[in-house]
C-alpha atoms as an extended CHARMM CRD file, in Angstrom:
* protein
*
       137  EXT
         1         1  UNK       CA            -15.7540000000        1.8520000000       10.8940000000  PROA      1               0.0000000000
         2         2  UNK       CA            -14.6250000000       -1.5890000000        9.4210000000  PROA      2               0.0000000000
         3         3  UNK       CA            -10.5310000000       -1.7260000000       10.2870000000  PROA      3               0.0000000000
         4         4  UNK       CA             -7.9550000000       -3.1250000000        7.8040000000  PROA      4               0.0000000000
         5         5  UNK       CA             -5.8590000000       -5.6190000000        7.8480000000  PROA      5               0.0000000000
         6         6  UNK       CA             -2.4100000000       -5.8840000000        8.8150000000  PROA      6               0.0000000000
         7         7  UNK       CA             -1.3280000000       -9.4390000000        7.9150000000  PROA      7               0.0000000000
         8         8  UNK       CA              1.0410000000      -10.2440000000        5.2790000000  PROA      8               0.0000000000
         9         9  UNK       CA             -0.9320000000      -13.5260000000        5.3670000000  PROA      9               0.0000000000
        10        10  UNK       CA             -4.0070000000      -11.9380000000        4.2090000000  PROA      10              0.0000000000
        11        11  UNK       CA             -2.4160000000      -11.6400000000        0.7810000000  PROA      11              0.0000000000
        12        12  UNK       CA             -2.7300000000      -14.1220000000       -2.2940000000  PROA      12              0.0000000000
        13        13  UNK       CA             -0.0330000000      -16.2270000000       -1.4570000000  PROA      13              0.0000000000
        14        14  UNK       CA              2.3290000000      -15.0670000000       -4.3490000000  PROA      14              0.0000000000
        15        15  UNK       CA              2.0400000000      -11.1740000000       -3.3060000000  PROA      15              0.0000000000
        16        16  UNK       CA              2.9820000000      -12.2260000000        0.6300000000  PROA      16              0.0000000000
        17        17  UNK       CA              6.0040000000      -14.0990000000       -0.8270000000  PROA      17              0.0000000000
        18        18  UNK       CA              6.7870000000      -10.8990000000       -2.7040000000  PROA      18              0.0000000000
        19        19  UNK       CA              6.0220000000       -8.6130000000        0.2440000000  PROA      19              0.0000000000
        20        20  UNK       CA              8.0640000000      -10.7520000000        2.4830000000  PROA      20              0.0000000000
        21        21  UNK       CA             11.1790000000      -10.7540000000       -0.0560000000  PROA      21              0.0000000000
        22        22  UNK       CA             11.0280000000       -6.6420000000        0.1410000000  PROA      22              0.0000000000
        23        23  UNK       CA             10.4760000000       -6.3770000000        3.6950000000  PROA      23              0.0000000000
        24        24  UNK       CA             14.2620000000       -8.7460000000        4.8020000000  PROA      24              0.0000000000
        25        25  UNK       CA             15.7260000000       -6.5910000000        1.7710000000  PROA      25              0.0000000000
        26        26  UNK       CA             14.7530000000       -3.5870000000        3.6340000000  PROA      26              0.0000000000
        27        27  UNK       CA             16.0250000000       -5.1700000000        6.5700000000  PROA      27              0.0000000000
        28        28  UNK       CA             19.4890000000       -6.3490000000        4.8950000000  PROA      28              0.0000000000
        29        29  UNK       CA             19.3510000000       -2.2460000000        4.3940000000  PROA      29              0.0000000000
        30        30  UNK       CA             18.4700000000       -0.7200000000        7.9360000000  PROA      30              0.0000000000
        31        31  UNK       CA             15.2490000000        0.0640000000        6.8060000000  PROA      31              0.0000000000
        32        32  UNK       CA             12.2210000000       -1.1750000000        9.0140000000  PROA      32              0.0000000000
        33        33  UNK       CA              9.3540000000       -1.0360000000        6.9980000000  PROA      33              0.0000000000
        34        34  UNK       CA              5.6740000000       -0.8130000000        8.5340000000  PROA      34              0.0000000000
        35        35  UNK       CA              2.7980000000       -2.7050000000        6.3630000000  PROA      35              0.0000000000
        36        36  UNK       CA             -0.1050000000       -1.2090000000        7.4390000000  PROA      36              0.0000000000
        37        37  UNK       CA             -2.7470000000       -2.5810000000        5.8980000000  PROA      37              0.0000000000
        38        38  UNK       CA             -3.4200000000       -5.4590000000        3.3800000000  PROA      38              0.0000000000
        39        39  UNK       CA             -6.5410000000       -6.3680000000        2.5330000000  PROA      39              0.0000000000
        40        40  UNK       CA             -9.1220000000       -3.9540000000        3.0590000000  PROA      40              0.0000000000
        41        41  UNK       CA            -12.8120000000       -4.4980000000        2.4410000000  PROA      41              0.0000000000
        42        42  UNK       CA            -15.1790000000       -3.0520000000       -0.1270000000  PROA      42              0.0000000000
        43        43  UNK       CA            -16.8630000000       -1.0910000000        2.7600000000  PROA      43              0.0000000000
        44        44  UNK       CA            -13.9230000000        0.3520000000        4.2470000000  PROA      44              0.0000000000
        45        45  UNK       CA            -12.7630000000        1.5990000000        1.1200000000  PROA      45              0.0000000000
        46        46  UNK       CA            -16.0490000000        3.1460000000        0.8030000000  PROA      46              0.0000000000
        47        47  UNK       CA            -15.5380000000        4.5920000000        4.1010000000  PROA      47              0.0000000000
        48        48  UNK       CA            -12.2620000000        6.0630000000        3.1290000000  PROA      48              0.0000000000
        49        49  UNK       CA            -13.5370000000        7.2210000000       -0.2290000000  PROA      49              0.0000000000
        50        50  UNK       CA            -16.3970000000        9.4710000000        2.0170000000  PROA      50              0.0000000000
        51        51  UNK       CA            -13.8200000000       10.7390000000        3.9600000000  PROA      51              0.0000000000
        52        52  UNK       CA            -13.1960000000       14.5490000000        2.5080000000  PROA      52              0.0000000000
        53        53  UNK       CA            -15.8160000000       14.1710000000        0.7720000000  PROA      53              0.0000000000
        54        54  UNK       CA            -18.9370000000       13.6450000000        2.8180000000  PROA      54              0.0000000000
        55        55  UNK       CA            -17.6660000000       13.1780000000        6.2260000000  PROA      55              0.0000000000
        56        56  UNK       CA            -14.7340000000       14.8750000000        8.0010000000  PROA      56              0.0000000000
        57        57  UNK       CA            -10.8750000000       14.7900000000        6.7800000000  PROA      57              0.0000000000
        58        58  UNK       CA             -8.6370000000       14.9690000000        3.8000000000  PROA      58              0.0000000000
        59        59  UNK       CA             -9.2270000000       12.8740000000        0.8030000000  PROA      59              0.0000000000
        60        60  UNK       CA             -7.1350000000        9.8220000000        0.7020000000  PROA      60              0.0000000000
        61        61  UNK       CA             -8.4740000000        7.7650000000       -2.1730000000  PROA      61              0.0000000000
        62        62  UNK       CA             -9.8050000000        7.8640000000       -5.2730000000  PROA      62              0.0000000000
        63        63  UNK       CA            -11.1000000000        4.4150000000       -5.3900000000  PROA      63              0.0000000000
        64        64  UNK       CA            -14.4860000000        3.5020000000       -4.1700000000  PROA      64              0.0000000000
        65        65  UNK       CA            -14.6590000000       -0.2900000000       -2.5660000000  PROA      65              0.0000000000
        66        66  UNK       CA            -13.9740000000       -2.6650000000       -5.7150000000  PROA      66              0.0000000000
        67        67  UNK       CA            -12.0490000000       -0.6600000000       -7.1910000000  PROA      67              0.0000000000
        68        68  UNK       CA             -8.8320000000       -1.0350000000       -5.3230000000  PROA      68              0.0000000000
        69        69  UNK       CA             -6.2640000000       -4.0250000000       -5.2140000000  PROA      69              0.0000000000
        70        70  UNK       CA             -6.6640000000       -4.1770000000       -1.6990000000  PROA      70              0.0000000000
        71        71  UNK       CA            -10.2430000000       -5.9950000000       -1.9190000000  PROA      71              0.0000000000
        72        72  UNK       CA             -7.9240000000       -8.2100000000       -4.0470000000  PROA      72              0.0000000000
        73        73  UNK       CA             -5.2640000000       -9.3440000000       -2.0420000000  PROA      73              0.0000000000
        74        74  UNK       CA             -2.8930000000       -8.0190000000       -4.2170000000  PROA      74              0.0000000000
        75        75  UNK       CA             -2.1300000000       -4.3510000000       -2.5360000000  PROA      75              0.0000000000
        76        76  UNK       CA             -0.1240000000       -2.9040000000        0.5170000000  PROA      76              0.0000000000
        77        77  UNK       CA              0.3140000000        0.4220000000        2.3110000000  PROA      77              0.0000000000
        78        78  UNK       CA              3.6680000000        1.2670000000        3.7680000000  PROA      78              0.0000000000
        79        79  UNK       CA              5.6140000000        3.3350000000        5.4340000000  PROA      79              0.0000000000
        80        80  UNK       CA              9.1510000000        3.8740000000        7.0280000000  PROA      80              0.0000000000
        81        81  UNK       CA              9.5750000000        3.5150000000       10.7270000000  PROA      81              0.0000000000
        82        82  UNK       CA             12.6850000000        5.9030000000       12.4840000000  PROA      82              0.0000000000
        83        83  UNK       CA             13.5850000000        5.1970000000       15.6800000000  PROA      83              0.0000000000
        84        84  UNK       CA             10.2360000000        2.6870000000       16.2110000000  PROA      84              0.0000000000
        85        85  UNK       CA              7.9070000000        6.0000000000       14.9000000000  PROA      85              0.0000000000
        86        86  UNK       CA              6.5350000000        6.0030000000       11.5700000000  PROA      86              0.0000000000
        87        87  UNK       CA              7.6040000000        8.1440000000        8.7580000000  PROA      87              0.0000000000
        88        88  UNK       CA              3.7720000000        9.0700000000        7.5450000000  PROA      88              0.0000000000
        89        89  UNK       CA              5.1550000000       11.7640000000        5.0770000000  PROA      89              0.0000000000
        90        90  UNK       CA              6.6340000000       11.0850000000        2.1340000000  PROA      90              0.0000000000
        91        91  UNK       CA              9.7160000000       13.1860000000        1.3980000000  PROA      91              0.0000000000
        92        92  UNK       CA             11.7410000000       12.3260000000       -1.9560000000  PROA      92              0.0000000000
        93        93  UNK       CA             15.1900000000       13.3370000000        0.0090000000  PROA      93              0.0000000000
        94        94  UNK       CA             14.6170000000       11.1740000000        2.9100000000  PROA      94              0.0000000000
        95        95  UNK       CA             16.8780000000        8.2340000000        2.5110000000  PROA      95              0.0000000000
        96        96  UNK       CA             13.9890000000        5.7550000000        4.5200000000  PROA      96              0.0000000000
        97        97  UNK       CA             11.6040000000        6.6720000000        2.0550000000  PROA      97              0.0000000000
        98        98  UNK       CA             14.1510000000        6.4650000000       -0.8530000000  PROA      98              0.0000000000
        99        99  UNK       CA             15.2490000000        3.4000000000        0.2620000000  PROA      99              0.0000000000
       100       100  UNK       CA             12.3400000000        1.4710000000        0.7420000000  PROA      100             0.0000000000
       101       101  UNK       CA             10.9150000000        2.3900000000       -2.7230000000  PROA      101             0.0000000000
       102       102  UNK       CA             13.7150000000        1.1720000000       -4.4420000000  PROA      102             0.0000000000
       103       103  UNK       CA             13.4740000000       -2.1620000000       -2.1680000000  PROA      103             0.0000000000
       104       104  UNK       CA              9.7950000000       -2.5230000000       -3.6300000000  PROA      104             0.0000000000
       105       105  UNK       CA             10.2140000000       -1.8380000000       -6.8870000000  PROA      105             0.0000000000
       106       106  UNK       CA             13.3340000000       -4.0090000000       -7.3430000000  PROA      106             0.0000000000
       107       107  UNK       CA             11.1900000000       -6.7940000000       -5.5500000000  PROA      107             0.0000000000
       108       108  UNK       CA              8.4270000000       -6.3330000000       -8.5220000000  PROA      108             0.0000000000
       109       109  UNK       CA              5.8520000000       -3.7160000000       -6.5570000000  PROA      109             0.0000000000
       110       110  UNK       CA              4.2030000000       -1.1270000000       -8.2450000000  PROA      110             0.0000000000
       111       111  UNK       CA              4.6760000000        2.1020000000       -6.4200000000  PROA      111             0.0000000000
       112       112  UNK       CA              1.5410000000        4.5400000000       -6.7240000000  PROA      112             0.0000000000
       113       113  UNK       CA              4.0900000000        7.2600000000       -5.5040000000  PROA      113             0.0000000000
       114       114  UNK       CA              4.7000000000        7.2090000000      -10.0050000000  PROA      114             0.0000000000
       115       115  UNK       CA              1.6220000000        7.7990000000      -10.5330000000  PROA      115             0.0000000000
       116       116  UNK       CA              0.6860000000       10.7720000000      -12.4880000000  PROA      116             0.0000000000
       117       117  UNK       CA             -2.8910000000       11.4390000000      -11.2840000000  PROA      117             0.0000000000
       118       118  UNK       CA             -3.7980000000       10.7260000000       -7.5460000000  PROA      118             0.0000000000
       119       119  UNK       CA             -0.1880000000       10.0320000000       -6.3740000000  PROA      119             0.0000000000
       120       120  UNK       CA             -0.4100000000        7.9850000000       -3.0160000000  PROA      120             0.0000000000
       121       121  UNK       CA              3.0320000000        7.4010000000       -1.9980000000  PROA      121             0.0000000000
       122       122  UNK       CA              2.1490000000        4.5440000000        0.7280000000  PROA      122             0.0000000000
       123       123  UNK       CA              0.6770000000        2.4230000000       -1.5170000000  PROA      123             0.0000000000
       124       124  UNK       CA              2.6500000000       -0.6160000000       -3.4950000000  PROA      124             0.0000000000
       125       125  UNK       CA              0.5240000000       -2.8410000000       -5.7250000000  PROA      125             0.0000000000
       126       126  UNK       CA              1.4120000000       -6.4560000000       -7.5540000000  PROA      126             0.0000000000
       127       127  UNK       CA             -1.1880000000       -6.6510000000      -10.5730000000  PROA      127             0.0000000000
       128       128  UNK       CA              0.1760000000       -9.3380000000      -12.7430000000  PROA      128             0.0000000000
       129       129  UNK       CA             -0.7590000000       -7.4710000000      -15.5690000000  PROA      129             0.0000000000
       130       130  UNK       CA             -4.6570000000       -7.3630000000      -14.4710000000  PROA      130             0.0000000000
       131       131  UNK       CA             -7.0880000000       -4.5770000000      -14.6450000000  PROA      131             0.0000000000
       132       132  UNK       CA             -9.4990000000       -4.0030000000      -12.0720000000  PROA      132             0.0000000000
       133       133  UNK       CA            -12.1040000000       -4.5770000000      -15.0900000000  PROA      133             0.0000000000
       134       134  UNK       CA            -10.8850000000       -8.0040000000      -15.5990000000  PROA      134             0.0000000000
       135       135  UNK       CA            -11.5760000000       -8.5300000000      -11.4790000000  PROA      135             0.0000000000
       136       136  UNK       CA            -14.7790000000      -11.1720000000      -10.4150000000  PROA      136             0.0000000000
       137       137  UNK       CA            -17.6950000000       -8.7880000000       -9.5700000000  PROA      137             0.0000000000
């Protein structure tokens, strides 16, 4: 299995500025965010894509590789750390959670947690209006 990346840096230079911003806002509020993975390649997301469907797990993607802002630069996935342990759930009344969405979306993210299809609450995405038809193929 390819593994992600982790590095802000690894980001188009505009989305790490804006990643950056959220993260010492989250900061400013007690909030210790975890950015788990930035860019991801077109085979891992076809990896991920497989998994629940033809290889072992629950399904946590609907995008096969190309069709997610990760391969772009322009994607994160995030979650709250308590007490140095990540927060891997999402729950709307949790103040970590609460709190760190806010951050992002004041900061210009798009939260996939809104989402009214496949709602994946870890993921934040900066499109600049693009669609992922308009992407290089």
């Amino acid at each position: 299995m390819n593994v992600a990346s982790r590095l802000l840096s690894d980001l188009l230079p505009a989305v790490q500025t804006k990643a950056e911003e959220a993260v010492n806002l989250c900061r400013k509020r007690g909030i210790e965010p975890l950015i788990y993975c930035t860019y991801r390649s077109a085979e891992e997301q076809n990896e991920l894509f497989a998994q629940g469907r033809t290889t072992p797990g629950r399904i946590v993607t609907n995008a096969r590789g190309g069709l997610s802002w990760h391969q772009w630069r322009r994607a994160i996935d995030v979650v709250p750390l308590l007490h140095g342990k990540p927060l891997w759930v999402y729950r709307p009344t949790d103040p970590h959670w609460t709190g760190m969405v806010e951050v992002f979306k004041l900061c210009g993210w798009e939260w996939a947690g809104d989402w009214k299809g496949f709602r994946e609450f870890v993921h934040f995405q900066i499109t600049d209006g693009f669609k992922l038809e308009d992407m290089p193929k």
